[in-house]
N, C-alpha and C positions, 0 to 999 in steps of 0.2 A: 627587514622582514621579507619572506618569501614569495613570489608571485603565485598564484594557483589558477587553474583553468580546471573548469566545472566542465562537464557534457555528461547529458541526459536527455532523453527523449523520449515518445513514440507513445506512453501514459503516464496519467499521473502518480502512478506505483513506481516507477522511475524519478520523476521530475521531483516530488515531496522530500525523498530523502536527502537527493542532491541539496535543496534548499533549506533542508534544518542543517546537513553536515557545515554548508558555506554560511548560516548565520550563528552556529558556534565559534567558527573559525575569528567569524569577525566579532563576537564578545571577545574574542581573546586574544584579539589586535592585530587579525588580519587584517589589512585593510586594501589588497589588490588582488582583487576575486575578477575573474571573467567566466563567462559561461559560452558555450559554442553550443547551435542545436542548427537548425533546420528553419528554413524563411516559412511562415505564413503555415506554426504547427503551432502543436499544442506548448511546446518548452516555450516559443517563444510566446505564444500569450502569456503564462506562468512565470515569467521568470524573466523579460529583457524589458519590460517594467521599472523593475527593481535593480539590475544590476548589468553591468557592458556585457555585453553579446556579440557572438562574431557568430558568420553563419558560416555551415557547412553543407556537405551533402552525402548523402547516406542511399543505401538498397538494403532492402529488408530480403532475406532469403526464402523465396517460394516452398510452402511447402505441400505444392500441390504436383501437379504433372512439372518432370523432369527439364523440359523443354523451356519452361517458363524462366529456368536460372543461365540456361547456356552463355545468357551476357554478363551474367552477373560478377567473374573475375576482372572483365575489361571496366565495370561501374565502379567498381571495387579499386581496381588501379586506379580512376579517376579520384574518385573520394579519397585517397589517402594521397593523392598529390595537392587536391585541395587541401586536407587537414595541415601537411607540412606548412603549406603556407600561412596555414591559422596562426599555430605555434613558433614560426619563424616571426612572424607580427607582434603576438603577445607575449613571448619569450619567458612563458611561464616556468618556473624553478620543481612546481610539480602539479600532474596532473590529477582529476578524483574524477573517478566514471563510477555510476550507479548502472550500468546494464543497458539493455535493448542495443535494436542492431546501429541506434544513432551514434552508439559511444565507439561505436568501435572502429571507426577508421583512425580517430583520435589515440586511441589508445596501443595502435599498432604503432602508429607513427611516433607517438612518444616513446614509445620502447624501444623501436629502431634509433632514435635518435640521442637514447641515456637519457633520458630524462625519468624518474620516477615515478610512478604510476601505483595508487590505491586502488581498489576495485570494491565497491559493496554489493551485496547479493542482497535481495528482499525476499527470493525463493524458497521452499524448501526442493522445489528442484530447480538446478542453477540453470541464466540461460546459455545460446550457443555465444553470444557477444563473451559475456565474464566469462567464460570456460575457455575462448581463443585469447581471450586476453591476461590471462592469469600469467603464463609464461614470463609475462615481462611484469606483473605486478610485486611488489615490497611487501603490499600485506594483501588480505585481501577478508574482509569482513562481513560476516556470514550470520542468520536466525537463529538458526539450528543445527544441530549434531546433524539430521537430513542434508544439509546443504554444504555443509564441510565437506562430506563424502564425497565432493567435487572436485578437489582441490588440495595442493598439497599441503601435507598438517601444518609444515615448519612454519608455515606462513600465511595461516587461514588463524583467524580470532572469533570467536564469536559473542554478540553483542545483540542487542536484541534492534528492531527496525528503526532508523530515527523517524522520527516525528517531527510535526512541527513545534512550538514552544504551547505547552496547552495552559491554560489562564490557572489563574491560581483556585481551587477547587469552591472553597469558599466564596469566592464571585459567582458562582452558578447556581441562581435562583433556580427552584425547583419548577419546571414549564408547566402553566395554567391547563394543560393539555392532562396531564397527570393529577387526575383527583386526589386529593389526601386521605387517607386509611385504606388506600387499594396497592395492588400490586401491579408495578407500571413494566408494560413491555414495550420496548420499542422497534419497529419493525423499519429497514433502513435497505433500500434496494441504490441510492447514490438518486444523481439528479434526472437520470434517464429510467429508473425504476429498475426489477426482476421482472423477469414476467415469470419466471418459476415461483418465485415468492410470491409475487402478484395471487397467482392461482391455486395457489396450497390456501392462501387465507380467505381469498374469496371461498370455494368453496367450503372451511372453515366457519364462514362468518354466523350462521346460527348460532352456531355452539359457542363463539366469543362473545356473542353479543348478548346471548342469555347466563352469564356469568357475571353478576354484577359486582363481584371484588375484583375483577381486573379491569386495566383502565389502558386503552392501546393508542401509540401514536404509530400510524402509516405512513411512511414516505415511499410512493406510488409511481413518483418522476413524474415530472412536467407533462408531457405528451400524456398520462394515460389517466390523471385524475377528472378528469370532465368525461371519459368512459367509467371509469367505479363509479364515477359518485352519485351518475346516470342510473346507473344498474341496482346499487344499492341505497340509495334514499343516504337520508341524516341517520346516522348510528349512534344507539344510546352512548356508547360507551369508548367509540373510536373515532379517531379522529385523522381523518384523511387529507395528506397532505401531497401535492407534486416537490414541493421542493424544502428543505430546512437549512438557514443562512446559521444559525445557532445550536449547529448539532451537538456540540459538545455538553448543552445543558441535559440535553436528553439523554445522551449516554451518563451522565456523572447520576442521574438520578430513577434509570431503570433500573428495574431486579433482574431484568433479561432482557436481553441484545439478539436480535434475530438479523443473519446479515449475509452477502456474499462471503469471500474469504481472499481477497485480491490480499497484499501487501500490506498497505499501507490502512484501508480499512482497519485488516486484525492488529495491526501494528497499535493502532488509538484504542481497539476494544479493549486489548490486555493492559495499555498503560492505565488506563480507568479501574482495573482489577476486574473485569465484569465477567459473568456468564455468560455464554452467548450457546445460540443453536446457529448452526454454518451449513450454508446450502449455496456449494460452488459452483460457479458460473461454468458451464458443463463443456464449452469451446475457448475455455483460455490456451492457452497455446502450452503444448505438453502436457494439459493436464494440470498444469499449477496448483490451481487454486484448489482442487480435490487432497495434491498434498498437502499442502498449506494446512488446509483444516483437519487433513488426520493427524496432522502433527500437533496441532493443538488439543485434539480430541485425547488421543495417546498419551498427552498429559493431565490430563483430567479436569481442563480448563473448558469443554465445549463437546457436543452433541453433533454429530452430522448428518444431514439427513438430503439424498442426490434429488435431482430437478426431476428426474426418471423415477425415483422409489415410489410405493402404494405413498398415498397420501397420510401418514403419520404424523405432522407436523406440530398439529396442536396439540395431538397428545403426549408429543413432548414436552411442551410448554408446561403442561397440565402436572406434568409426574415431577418439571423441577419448580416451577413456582410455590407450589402451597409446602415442599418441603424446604424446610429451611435449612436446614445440615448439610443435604446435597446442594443448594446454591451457594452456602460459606465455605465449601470444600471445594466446588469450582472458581469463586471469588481468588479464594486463597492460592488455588492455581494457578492462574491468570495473574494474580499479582508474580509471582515470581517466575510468569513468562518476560509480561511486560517489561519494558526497562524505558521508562519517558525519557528519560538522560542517555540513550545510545546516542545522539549524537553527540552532545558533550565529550562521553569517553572515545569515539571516534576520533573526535577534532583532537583531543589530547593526545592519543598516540602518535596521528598525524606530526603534528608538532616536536615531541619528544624522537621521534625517528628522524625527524629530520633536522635537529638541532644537534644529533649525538658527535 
């Protein structure tokens, strides 16, 4: 069986898919996986846990004043001298890079040296890593028709985000959080909160709070629930929370998902089939997450509404909750955005290409 070397880094929109692609692999008898990222980041809390880790070293490309990159070929030479020696070490048979600029001294090096090289994109606009690295990539595995357009067709697939393995639906009791006979939104800004979201619902909260068929869970982030919940007292009907360890129950049993639109977020909203209203994180880099969610929008899976727009928020909530046709019309979208099994058919091809 084949060696594989995993790198990924720099967020967890990166680091997730690497880790569902490399745990399909090993349902299916991989069993010499390594991973390469960076000392004392985020990949390796995530990820050198669970599986051999070599470290490397990476330069993110400034994209501020000019001056700030003038070293960055000489860091760059550096980094891909380290990398050789990574893969001269682990002697992987082939490599799989998910993006950011961690992957890519790895994946330069692999390619100068024949070795194989997969790439997956979680974007709908690709970054500069997977866009330098394509050249030398076999396949390269992409969201959306938006993010093919990157990349040459012969050898771009599209598949939908992996994920990690989500429980089996039926395990997920319906959270105590969501009354029975209402209509459950869930509002989900990650463990660090929105503050756009944050402030669209605050100033909202009248009008939610005197609606007593809807029944709302807030995830607020860590840092800023002991400020709401200062501000706002006990809410009849909301329930204000910094952090959720069981997200998945919430999503499997809202009627709407209100959410940034990072990767890997929309990537579990659609595999759940859910409706969602998507309010992108307004400094992701390129812009991302703005495409991300007109791509989703575009299919008739979600609403978008910018961190910058008049304050609209709830009354979008308003105009898809009590209608049911337009929520089983987005549902229905979103299912056949979603794909929970891209990794699976990832890891499959993977295999199938390189056993031919």
């Amino acid at each position: 069986m084949k060696k594989f070397l995993f790198v990924c880094g720099g967020t967890g929109g990166h680091i997730f898919p690497a880790v569902a692609i490399a745990e399909s692999l090993k349902k299916m008898g991989v069993e010499d996986i390594t991973f390469a990222g960076r000392k004392n980041s985020m990949e390796e809390r995530l990820v050198a846990g669970n599986w051999p880790y070599e470290y490397i070293t990476a330069e993110p490309l400034h994209r501020g004043p000019f001056l700030k990159n003038l070293a960055l070929p000489y860091k760059l030479l550096k980094s891909l001298s380290n990398a050789k020696k990574v893969i001269r070490k682990v002697k992987p048979d082939v490599v799989v890079a998910t993006g950011g600029y961690v992957s890519l001294p790895i994946v330069l090096a692999a390619g100068s040296m024949g070795i194989p090289v997969y790439l997956q994109e979680q974007n709908a606009v690709a970054g500069i890593a997977n866009k330098m690295g394509a050249r030398y990539a076999k396949t390269v595995f992409v969201t959306s028709e938006d993010a093919a357009k990157y990349f040459p067709a012969g050898k771009t697939m599209i598949f939908g985000n992996p994920v990690r393995e989500l429980p089996a639906e039926d395990s997920l009791e319906r959270p105590v959080e969501f009354r029975e006979g209402k209509k459950a939104v869930f509002i989900v800004g990650g463990s660090q909160g929105a503050v756009g979201i944050n402030t669209k619902i605050e100033e909202s909260i009248g009008r939610i709070t005197g609606n007593e068929d809807v029944s709302v869970v807030w995830q607020v982030g860590v840092k800023n629930v002991d400020d709401i919940t200062g501000r706002l007292g006990i809410l009849p009907n909301v329930s204000v929370k910094g952090f959720l360890n069981g997200i998945y129950a919430y999503m499997k049993h809202a009627d709407l998902i209100i959410s940034r639109a990072g990767a890997s977020a929309l990537a579990e909203i659609l595999a759940f089939g859910k409706p969602s209203i998507l309010l992108p994180f307004p400094h992701a880099t390129a812009n991302h997450q703005e495409h991300n969610a007109r791509a989703v929008e575009k299919a008739g899976a979600a609403l978008v509404e910018l961190d910058s727009d008049e304050n609209h928020l709830w009354d979008k909530v308003e105009s898809l909750l009590f209608d049911s046709e337009k929520l089983a019309k987005m549902a229905a979208a979103a299912k056949k955005l979603g794909m929970p099994d891209a990794a699976d058919k990832i890891a499959k091809v993977i295999l199938e290409k390189e056993s031919a």
